[in-house]
N, C-alpha and C positions, 0 to 999 in steps of 0.2 A: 591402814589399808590403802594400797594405790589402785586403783578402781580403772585399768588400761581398756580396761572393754568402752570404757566410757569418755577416754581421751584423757583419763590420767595417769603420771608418767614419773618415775622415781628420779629422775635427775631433775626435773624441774619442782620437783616436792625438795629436793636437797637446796635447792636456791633460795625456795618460799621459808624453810625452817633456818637458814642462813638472815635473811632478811627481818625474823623471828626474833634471831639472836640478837641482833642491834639494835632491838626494841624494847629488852625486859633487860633487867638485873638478874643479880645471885638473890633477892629475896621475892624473886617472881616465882608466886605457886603456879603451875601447868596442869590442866586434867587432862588428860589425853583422852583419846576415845575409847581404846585398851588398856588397863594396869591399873598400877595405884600412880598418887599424886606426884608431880613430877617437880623437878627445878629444873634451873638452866644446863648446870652441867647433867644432866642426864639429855637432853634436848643436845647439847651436843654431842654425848655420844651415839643417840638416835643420828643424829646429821652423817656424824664420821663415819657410823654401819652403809648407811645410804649410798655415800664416793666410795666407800672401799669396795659394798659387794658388790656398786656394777662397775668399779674397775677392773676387777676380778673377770668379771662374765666377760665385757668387754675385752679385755686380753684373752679370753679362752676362745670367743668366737671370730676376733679377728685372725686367730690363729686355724679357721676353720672346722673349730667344733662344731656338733650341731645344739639344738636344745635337748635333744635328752642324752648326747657324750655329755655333756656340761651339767646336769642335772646327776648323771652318774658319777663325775668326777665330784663334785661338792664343790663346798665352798671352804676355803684355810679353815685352819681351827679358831683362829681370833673371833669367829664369827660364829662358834655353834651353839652360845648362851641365847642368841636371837632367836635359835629356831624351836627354844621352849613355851612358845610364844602362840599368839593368834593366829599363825604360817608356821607350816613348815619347812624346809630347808628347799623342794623339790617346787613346791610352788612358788617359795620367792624368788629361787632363780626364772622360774618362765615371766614372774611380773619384772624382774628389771630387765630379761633376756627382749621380750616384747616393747621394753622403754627403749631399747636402744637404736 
């Protein structure tokens, strides 16, 4: 959870989990706060969701979308396994659309 109301912000959680990654190995257990028990390559596809969907938002609002054209349009398909998740698809676009 990026907590933006609070001053936290999905592209600098994508730094901090990057930072993360050149600190553990492949036999690093992870608990996350949501899920089951994690390793590295999940930590990094956690990372990659992060750059991709506010590249995503980012290119939709620098093209002038607003937050709820951009919440209507969605997000690519590569990304619809995330929003089975702790979020749905509608409010993680307003937390990275408000990161940006």
């Amino acid at each position: 959870f990026v907590d933006v109301h609070t001053g936290g912000n999905v592209i600098n959680m994508a730094k901090n989990v990057t930072t993360l990654l050149s600190m553990i190995d492949e036999s690093t257990i992870i608990i996350p706060g949501h899920g089951p028990l994690a390793k590295k390559t999940d930590l990094i596809e956690f990372r990659d969701m992060l750059n991709g969907t506010a590249s995503e938002v980012k290119k939709m609002k620098d093209k002038g979308l607003s937050l709820s054209m951009i919440q209507e349009k969605g997000l690519s398909t590569q990304w619809k396994s995330w929003a089975d998740g702790f979020l749905d698809e509608k409010t993680w676009i307003g937390i990275v659309y408000s990161s940006l």
